[in-house]
N, C-alpha and C positions, 0 to 999 in steps of 0.2 A: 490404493495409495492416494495421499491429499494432492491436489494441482497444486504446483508452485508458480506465483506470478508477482512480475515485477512491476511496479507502477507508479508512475512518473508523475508527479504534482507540483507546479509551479504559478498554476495561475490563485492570484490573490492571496500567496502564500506572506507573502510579507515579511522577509526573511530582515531580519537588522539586526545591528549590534546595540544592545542595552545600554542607556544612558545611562554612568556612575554617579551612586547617591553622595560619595565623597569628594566629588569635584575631579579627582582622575582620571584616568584612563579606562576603558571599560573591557573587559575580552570575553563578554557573554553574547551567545550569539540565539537568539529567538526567534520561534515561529511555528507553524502548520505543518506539522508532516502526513497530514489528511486531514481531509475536510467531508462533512456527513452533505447528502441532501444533494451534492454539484453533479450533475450529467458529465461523462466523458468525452472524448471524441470517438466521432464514427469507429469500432472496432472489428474484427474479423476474427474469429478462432474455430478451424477446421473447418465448421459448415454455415455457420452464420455471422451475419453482420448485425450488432446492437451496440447499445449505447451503456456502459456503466456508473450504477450508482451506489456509495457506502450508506445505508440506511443508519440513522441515529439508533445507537444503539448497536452498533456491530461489532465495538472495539468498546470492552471494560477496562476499568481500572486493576480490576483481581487479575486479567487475562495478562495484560500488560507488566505487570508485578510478579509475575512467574514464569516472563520471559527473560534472557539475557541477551538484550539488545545496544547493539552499538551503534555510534554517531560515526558515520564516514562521509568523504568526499570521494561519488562518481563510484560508490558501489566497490570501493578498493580500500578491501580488508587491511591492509598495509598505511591504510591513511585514515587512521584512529584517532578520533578527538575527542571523546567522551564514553562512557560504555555506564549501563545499569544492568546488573547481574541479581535475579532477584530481587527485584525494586530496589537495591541498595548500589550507587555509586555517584560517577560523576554528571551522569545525563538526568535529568530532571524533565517530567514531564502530569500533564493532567488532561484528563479527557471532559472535557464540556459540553455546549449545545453546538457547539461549531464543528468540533472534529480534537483531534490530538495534538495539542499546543506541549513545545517543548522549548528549554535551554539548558544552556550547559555553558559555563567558563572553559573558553578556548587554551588548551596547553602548549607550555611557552615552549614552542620547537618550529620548525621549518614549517609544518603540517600545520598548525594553527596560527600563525604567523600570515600565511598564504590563506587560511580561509577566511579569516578578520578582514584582511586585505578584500579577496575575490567578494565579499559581502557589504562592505562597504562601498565599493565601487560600482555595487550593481550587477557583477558581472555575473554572481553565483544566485538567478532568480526563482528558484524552486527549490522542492524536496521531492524524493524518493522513499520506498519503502517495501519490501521482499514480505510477503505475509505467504501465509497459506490458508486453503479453509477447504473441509469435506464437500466434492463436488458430487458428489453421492447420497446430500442432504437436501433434497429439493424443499422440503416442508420446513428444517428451521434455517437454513445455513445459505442457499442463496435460492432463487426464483425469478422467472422468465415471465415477460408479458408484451403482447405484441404492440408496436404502435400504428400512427397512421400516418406511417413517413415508407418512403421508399426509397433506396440507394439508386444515384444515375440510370445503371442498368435494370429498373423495377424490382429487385430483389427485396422481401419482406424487412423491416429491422425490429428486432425484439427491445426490450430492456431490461437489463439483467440485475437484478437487487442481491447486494451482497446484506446478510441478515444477519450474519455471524461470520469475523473471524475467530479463527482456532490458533494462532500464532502469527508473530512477529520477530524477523529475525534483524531488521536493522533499518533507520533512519540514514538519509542519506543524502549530501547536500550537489545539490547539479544544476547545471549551466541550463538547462533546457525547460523553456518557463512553460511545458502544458502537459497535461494529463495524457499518458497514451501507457498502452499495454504492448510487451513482450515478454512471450512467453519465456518462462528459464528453466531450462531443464533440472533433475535434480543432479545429475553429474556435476553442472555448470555451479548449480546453489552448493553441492557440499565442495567445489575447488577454493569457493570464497573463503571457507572455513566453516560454514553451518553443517551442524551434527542434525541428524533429524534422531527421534527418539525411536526406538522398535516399535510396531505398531501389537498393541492389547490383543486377546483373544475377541474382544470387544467391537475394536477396530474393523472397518472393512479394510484389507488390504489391497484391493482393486477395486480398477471403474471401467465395465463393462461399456465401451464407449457406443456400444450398436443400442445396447439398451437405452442411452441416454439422448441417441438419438431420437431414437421412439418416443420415449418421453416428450422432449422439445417437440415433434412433429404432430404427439396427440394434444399437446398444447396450444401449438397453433391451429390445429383442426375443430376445439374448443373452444378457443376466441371467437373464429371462422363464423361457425352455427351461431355464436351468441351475437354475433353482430349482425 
């Protein structure tokens, strides 16, 4: 089964409301819902501490267009401001050399109303984004490599390259302006409303998480010798 992980971007996201070319009022809201190339903060999951990064290239335009993803505030399915279902709706987005730039005309309701507001005031200075990707694909999909950093307590930290996502389930605007990982269950991912699709005969349906330790540790033991 794919890991599912939540992930919080805020710094140098640049979130603002579009200036109207007609002199009005404007209720398009713009920005970064990831960025390629930016290190994470310090992270932890199960056995290690490293630092994450979205390699250019990990999120296509095809990928993205065959997902149906929505615009929410604070990761609450109930506070819908825009949605693209099969590249086709209200949410507008393009993938560049920076990462995944999007907009979307805010809907005239309570919900959109309140995020014009929270974005204009500054108050709303990131984005979020719920992906998934085969952690069971260490050659195309993501890869580890050590650095020469060490946490407080001397503990190794790796850096973990994400090379490929396999999905996205939604963009997401949030108070909390830095990059940081928790994990989300899939119970938790499908309460929000995300359907995950059957997995193919194709598909690995699990991840052998002893194997994967092994993995990471002959990886490190590989750096080790080379250095």
């Amino acid at each position: 089964m794919m890991k599912i992980n939540k992930r919080t971007m805020g710094f140098a996201v640049n979130l603002q409301v579009r200036e109207a070319t007609d002199g009005g009022e404007s209720r398009t809201i713009e920005g970064y819902a990831l960025k390629f190339g930016v290190r994470s903060r310090l992270l932890c999951d199960w056995w290690d501490y490293y630092f994450e990064v979205l390699e250019p290239g990990s999120v296509t335009r095809e990928m993205l267009d065959a997902q149906d993803i929505k615009l929410t505030m604070f990761h609450d399915r109930q506070l819908i401001l825009a949605r693209s279902n099969k590249g086709v709706g209200t949410l507008n987005y393009e993938v560049d050399e920076i990462g995944v730039k999007f907009w979307a005309e805010m809907p005239k309701t309570v919900d959109g109303d309140k995020a014009l507001e929270l974005v204009q005031r500054g108050d709303i200075a990131g984005c979020s984004f719920i992906y998934s990707t085969d952690e069971g694909d260490s050659e195309n999909a993501v890869s580890y490599e050590r650095l020469d950093e060490k946490t407080d307590s001397g503990e190794d930290i790796l850096l973990r390259h994400v090379k490929r996502i396999d999905a996205v389930y939604d963009f997401t605007l949030t108070t909390d302006p830095a990059y940081e990982q928790t994990n989300v269950t899939r119970r938790e991912v499908e309460a929000a409303g995300i359907v995950f699709e059957q997995p193919t005969p194709d598909t690995p349906k699990t991840i052998d998480l002893e194997k994967k330790r092994e993995a990471i540790r002959s990886i490190k033991e590989r750096i080790n010798r080379t250095v």
